[in-house]
LUMVO-592666 format. One line per 8 residues: number of its first residue (from 1); their letters; for each residue x, y, z of C-alpha. Coordinates in Angstrom, 2 decimals. Example, Ala and Ser with C-alpha at 12.3 -4.5 7.8 and 13.67 -1.06 7.14 Angstrom:
2
1> as> 12.30:-4.50:7.80 | 13.67:-1.06:7.14
This chain:
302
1> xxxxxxxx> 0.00:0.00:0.00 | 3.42:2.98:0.55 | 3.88:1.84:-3.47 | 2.88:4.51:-5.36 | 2.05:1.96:-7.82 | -0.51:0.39:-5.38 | -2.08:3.46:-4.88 | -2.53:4.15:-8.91
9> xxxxxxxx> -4.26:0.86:-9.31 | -6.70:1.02:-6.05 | -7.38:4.79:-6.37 | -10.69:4.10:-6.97 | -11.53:1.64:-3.62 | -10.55:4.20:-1.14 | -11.20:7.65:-0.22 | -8.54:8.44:2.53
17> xxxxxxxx> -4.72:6.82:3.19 | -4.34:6.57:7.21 | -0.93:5.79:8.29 | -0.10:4.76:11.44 | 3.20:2.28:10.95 | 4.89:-0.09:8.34 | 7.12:2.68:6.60 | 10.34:1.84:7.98
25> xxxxxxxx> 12.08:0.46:5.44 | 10.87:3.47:3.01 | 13.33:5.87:2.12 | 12.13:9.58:2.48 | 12.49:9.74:-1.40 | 9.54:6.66:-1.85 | 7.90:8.40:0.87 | 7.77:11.61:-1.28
33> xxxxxxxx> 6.67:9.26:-4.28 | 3.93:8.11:-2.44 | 2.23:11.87:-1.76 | 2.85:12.33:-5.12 | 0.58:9.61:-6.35 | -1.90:10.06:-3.51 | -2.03:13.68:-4.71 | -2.46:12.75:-8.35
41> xxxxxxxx> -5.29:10.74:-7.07 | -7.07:13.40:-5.04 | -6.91:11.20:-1.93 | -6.18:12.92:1.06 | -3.56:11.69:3.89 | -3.83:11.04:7.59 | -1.19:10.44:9.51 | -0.77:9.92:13.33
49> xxxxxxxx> 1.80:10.00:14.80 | 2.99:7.69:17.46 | 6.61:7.80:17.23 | 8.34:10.58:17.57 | 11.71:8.72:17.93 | 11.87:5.26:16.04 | 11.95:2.60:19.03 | 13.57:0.33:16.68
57> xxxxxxxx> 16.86:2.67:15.40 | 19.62:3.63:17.50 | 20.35:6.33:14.40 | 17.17:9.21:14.79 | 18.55:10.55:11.07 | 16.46:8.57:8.80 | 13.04:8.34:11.26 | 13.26:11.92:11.48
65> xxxxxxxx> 13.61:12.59:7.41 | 10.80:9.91:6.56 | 8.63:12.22:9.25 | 10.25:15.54:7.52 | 8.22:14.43:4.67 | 5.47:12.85:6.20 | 4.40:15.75:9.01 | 4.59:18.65:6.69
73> xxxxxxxx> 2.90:16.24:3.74 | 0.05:14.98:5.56 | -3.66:16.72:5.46 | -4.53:16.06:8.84 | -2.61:14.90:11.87 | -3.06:12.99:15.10 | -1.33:11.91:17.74 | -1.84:10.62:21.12
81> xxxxxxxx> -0.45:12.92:23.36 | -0.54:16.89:24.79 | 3.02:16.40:24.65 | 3.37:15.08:21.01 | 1.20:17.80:19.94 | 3.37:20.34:20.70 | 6.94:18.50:19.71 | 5.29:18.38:16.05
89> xxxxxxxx> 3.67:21.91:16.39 | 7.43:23.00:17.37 | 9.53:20.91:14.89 | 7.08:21.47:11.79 | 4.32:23.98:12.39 | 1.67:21.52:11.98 | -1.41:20.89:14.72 | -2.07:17.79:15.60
97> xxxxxxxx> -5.44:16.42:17.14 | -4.57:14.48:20.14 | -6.59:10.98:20.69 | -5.95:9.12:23.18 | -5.64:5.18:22.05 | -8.28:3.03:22.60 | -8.64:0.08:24.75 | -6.47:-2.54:23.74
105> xxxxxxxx> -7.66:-5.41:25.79 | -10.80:-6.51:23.92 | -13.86:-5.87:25.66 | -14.62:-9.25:27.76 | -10.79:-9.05:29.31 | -11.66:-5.53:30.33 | -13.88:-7.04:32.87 | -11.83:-10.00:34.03
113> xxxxxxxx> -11.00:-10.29:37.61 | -7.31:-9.86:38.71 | -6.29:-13.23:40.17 | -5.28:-12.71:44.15 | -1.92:-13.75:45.47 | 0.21:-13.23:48.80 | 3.34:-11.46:47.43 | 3.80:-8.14:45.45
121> xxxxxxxx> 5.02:-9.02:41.71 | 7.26:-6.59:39.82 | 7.99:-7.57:35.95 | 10.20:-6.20:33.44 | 9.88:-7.80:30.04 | 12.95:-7.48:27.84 | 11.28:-8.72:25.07 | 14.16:-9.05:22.32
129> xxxxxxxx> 15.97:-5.69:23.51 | 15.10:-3.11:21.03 | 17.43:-0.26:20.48 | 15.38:1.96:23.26 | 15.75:-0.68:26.00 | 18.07:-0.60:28.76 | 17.07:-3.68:30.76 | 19.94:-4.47:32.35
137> xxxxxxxx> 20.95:-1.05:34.26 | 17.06:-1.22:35.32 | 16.60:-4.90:36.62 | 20.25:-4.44:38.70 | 18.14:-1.46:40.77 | 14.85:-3.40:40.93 | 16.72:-6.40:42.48 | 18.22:-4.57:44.50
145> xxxxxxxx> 14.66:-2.48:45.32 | 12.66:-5.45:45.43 | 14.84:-6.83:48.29 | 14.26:-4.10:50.64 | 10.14:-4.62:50.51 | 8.14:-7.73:52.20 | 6.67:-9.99:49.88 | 7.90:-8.35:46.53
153> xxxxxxxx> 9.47:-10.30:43.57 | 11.15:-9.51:40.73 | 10.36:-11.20:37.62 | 12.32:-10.93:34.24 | 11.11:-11.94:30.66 | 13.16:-11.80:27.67 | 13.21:-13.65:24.09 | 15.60:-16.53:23.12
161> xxxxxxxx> 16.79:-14.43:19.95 | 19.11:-12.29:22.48 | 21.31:-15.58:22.79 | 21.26:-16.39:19.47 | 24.96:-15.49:17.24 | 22.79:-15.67:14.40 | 19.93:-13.36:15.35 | 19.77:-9.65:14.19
169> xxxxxxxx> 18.68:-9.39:17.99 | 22.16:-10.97:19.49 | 22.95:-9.19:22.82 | 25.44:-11.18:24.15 | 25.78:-11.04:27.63 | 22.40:-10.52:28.49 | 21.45:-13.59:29.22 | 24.17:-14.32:30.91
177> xxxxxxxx> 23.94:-11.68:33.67 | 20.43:-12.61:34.07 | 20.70:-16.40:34.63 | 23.62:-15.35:37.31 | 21.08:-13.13:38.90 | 18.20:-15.74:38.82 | 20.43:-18.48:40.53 | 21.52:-15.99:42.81
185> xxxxxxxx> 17.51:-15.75:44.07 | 17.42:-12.19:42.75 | 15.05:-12.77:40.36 | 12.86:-14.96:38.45 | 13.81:-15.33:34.35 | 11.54:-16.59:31.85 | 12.86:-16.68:28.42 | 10.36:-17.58:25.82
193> xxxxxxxx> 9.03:-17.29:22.60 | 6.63:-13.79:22.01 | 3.93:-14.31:23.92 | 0.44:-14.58:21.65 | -2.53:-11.76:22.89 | -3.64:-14.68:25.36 | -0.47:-15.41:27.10 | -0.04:-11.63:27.21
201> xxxxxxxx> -2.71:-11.06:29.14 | -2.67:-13.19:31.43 | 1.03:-12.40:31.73 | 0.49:-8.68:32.69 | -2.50:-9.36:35.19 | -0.53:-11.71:36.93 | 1.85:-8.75:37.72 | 1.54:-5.95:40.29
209> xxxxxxxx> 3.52:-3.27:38.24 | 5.62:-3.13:35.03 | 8.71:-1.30:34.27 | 9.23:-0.32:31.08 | 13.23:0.09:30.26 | 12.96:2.61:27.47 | 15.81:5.35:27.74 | 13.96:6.66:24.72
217> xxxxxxxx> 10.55:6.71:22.57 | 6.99:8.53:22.74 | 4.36:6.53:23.94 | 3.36:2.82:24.41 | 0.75:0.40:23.67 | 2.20:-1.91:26.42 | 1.07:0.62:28.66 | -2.05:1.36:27.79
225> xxxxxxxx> -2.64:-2.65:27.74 | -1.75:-2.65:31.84 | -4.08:0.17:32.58 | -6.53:-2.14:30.58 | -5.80:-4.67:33.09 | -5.17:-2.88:36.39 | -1.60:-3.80:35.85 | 0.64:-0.32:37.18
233> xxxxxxxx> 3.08:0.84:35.45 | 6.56:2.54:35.97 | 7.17:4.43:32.87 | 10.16:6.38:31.89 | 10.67:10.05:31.76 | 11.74:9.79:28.26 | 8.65:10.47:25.47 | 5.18:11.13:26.88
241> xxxxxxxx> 4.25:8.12:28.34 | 3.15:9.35:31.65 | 0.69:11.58:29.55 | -0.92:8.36:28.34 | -2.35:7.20:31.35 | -1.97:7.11:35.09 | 1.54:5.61:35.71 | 4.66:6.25:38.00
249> xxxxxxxx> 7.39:7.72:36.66 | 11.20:8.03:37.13 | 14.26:9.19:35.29 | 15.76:6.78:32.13 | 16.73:9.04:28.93 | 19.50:8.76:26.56 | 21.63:10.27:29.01 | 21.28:7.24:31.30
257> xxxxxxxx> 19.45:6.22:34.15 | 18.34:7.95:38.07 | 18.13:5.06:39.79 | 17.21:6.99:43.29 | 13.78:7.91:41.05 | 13.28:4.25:39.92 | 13.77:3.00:43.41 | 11.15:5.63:44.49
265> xxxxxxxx> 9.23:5.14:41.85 | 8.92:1.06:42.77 | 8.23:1.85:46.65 | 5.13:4.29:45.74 | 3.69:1.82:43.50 | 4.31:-0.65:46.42 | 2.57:1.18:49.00 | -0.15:2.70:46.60
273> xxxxxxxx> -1.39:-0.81:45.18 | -3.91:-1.52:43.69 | -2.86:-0.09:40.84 | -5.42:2.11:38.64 | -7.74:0.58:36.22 | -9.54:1.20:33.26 | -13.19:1.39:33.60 | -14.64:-0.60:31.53
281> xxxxxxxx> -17.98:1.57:30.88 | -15.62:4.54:29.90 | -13.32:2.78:27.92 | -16.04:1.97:26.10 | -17.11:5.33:25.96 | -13.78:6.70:25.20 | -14.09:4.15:21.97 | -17.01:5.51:20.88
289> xxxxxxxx> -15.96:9.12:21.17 | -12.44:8.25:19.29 | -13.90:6.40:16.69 | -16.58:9.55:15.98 | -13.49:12.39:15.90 | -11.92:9.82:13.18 | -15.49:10.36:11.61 | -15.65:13.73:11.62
297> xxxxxx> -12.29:14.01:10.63 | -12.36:11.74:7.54 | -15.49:13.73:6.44 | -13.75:16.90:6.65 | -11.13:15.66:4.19 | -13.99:14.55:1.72
């Protein structure tokens, strides 16, 4: 669909482009080629804009030409965030109409009970270590944190592809520390496969808090899925996460980590449990009002 070719050939089964994702591997130059064509067609574009910095790059250069084309090209923006809004209305001159994204726990999960247990249970999922994550600076505080409060344990997920020579996810020495750790009794470490929707869910309600690693990005779906869940979250005070929805903060940028916030951050979400929770009347609510400003903005464009 980012060929131009695509968009020649299907011009006549749509009447607005929405992007959201998928044009990483375009160079600015196909980007341009694509406006082109979607001007030659008369079909408007709609972009929101989630990232602000490319979670997946280490290099900002070529996420912030493909959005140097993209922001200024675009006929109407969104993004999620207060924040957001104003980094694009400072960087480009362009308003943006902040949305806040939906639910993403489908509607039945929105009302399952969290199951009880005795202890306090802090994760930190690894995943396969994007460029943004710093897990291992993080889960060396939280072990440390984690021993100084009754009850609480630390539990670590990451991917198999971090171990693996071959993978374009290698990060050797990961594992490594982490398995020392876990037979130390510092933590717990699951290393899996991704997890399906299922096995995500009832991964993150079986926790008491997250911590999301990021030392840089804008905002998070992962989030958003705990407050679906009643699953707190520590978020970093990189992007505009804590903008998203109600979360405890503390200091991890590209400058490095505070670890005196993150071990604050951990005891507050300790002594404030339960963490919040979506209501599920108002998320539903919140759907319907999203899903009309899309409306109204779509019909604007027509």
């Amino acid at each position: 669909m980012l060929d131009p070719g695509w968009v020649d050939e299907h011009a006549d089964s749509f009447d607005v482009f929405h992007l959201h994702f998928g044009f990483d591997a375009q160079t600015p130059s196909r980007l341009d080629d694509l406006l082109t064509a979607l001007r030659g067609n008369g079909k408007p574009l709609v972009y929101t804009v989630h990232d602000l910095a490319n979670p997946h790059h280490h290099d900002e250069g070529e996420h912030r030409a493909q959005l140097d084309v993209l922001v200024p090209g675009a006929d109407r923006l969104i993004t999620l965030t207060p924040g957001a809004a104003r980094e694009i209305a400072a960087r480009w001159g362009r308003t943006a109409t902040v949305l806040p994204h939906p639910h993403v726990v489908e509607p039945d999960g929105l009302l399952r009970p969290r199951p009880p247990h005795d202890t306090f249970r802090v994760g930190l999922h690894a995943k396969s270590i994007r460029p943004n994550m710093a897990p291992l600076p993080v889960v060396r505080v939280l072990a440390d944190a984690v021993a100084e409060l009754p009850g609480a344990v630390l539990r670590v997920d990451c991917h198999p592809d971090v171990d693996d020579a071959e993978s374009h996810w290698y990060a050797p020495g990961v594992l490594d520390e982490l398995r020392s750790m876990s037979r130390e009794g510092r933590l717990e470490l699951s290393v899996h496969d991704y997890f399906d929707d299922d096995a995500l869910w009832d991964y993150l309600i079986g926790l008491d808090v997250s911590v999301l690693p990021y030392r840089f990005g804008t905002h998070s779906g992962w989030l958003d899925a705990c407050y679906d869940l009643g699953t707190a979250v520590i978020a970093p005070s990189c992007g505009f996460y804590a903008q998203q929805r109600p979360c405890f903060t503390y200091g991890h940028d590209r400058r490095g980590l505070d670890a005196a916030s993150l071990r604050d951050a951990l005891r507050r979400a300790y002594e404030e449990r339960p963490g919040p929770r979506a209501d599920p009347v108002e998320r539903g609510a919140e759907r319907v009002r999203i899903a009309r400003a899309h409306e109204l903005l779509y019909a604007d464009l027509l």
